[in-house]
C-alpha positions in Angstrom: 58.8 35.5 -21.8 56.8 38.1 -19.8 54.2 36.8 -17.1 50.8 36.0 -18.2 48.0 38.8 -16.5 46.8 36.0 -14.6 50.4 35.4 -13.6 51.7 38.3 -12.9 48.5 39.3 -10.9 49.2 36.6 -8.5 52.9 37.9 -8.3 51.9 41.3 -7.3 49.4 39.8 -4.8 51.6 38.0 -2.7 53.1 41.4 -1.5 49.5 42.9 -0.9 47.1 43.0 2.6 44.0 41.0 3.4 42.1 44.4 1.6 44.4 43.5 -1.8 46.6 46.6 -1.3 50.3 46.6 -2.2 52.9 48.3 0.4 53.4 52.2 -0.3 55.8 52.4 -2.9 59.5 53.6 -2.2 59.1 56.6 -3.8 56.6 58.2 -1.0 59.6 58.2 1.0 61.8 60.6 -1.6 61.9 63.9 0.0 60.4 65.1 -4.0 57.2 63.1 -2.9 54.2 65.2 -2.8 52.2 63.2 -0.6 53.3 62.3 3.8 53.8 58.5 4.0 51.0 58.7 7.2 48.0 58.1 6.2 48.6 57.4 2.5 47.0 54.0 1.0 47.6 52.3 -1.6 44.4 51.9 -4.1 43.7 47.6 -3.8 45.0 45.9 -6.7 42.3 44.8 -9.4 42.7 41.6 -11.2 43.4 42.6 -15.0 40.9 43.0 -17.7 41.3 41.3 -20.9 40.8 42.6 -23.8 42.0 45.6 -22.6 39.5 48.9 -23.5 40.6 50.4 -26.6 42.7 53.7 -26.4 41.2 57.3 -27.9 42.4 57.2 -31.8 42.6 53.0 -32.3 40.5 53.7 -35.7 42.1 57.0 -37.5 38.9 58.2 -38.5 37.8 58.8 -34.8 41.2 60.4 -34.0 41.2 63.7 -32.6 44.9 64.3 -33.1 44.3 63.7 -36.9 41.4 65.7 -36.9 43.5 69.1 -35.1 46.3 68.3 -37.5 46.6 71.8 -38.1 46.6 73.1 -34.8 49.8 74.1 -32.8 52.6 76.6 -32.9 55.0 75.2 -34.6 54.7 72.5 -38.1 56.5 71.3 -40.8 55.2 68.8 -43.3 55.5 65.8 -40.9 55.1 67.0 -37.0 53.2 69.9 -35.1 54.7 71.2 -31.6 51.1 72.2 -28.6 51.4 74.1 -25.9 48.7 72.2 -23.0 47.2 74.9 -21.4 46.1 74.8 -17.7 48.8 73.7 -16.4 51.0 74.3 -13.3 54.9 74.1 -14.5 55.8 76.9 -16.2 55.2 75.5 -19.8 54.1 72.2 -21.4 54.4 71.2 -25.0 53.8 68.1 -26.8 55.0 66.8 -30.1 53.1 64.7 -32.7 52.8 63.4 -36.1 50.9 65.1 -38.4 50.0 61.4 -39.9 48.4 58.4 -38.3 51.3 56.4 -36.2 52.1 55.3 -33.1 55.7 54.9 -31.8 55.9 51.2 -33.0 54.7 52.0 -36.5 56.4 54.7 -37.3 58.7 54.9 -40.1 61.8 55.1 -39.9 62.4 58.4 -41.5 59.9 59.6 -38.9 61.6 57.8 -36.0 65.1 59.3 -37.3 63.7 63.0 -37.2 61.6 62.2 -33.9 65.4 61.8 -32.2 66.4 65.2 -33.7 63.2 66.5 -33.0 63.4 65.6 -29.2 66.3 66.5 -28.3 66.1 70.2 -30.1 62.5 70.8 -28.5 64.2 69.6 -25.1 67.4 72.2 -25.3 65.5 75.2 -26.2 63.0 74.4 -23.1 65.7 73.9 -20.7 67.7 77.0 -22.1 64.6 79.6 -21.2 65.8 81.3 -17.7 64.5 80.1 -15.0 64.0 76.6 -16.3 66.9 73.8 -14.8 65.6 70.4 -16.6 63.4 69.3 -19.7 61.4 66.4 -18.6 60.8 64.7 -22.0 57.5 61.4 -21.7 56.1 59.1 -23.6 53.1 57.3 -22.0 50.7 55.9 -24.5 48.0 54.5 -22.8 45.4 57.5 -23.3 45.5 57.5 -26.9 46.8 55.5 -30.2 48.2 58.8 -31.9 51.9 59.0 -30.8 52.3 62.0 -28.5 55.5 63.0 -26.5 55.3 65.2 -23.7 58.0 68.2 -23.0 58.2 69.4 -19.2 59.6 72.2 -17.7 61.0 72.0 -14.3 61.5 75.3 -12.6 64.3 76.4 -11.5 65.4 75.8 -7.5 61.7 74.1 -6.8 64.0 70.9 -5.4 60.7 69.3 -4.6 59.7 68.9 -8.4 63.1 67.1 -9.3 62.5 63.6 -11.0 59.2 61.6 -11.7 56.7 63.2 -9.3 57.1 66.4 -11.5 54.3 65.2 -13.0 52.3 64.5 -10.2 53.1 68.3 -8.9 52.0 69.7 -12.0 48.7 68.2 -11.4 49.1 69.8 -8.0 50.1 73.7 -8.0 47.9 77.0 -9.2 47.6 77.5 -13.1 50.6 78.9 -14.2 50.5 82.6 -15.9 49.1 81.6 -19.5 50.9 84.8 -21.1 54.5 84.1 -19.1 54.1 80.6 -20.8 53.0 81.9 -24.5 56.0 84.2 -24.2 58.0 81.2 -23.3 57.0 79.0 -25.9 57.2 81.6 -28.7 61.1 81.8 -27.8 61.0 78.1 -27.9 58.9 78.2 -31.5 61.8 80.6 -32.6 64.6 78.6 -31.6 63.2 75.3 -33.4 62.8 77.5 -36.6 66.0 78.6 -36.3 67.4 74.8 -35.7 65.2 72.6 -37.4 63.1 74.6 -40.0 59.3 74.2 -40.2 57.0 77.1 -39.7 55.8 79.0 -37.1 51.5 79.4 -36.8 51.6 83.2 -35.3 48.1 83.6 -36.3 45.1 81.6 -36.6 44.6 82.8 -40.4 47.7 81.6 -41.0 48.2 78.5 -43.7 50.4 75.4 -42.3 52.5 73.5 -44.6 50.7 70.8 -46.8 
């Protein structure tokens, strides 16, 4: 059985400073880091808070995801494939359900073409040129409508291998928004082409019921 929060906030805290602050973490020592070791603290360690807040989309009604159900660039009766905008890797995507679920509710049909899905939406990202790796996430804390995130890592930029990619992402210029459209209409076309669905070319456009 997993620590209580009480529990495992005492854990953590016998590793932590007179200030509550936990020793940098191994990973600002990976040449990939984005941030020097000098100088860098560590945030100090709150105790937990129970009940924890609820997440954006606990009640379906207030969900935004449900709500832009019809918004993306690629559907089929089931899932819808977003490009984020604003970003600084050359192209982020993100899958979801068309319906209400979350990764440990969904059903198993969904779950079964979430696998397919995945991995599909990850090959046709990491065959663009210029792109090495797919970075594929699921985090979950932000919101209760299940959404999985599709990174791509450019090519020879060693310093964006591995987890921080994220955190570099957050980091670098805006990428060029019609490089990525491009982009992700080759990666719209290649999901057609391997799993069906329909593409959303214009906003007039109908999506599948």
């Amino acid at each position: 059985m997993a620590l209580r929060p009480d529990e495992f906030y005492d854990h953590a805290l016998a590793t932590a400073d007179g200030e509550l602050r936990l020793p940098l973490a191994r990973m600002t020592g990976w040449d990939i880091s984005p941030f020097e070791p000098d100088g860098l603290r560590v945030s100090p360690l709150r105790p937990p808070v129970l009940p924890e807040p609820a997440r954006h989309g606990e009640d379906p009604s207030d969900c935004g995801a449900c709500r832009d159900q019809d918004e993306g660039i690629w559907f089929n009766e089931r899932w819808r494939l977003v490009r984020i905008k604003g970003v600084g890797v050359p192209l982020v995507l993100m899958l979801l359900p068309r319906e209400h679920h979350d990764m440990e509710d969904l059903p198993d049909e969904l779950a079964a073409e979430l696998g397919l899905l995945s991995t599909r939406i990850a090959r046709h990202v990491q065959a663009l040129p210029h792109i090495s790796r797919a970075h594929v996430y699921r985090f979950g804390d932000g919101g209760a409508h299940l959404h999985i995130w599709f990174f791509a890592r450019p090519e020879g930029q060693a310093q964006l291998f591995g987890s921080w990619l994220v955190v570099w992402d957050d980091l670098l210029p805006e990428y060029p928004a019609d490089v990525a459209d491009a982009d992700a209409d080759v990666v719209v076309d290649a999901l057609v082409e391997s799993h069906g669905g329909h593409r959303l070319s214009d906003p007039g456009d109908s999506v599948p019921a």
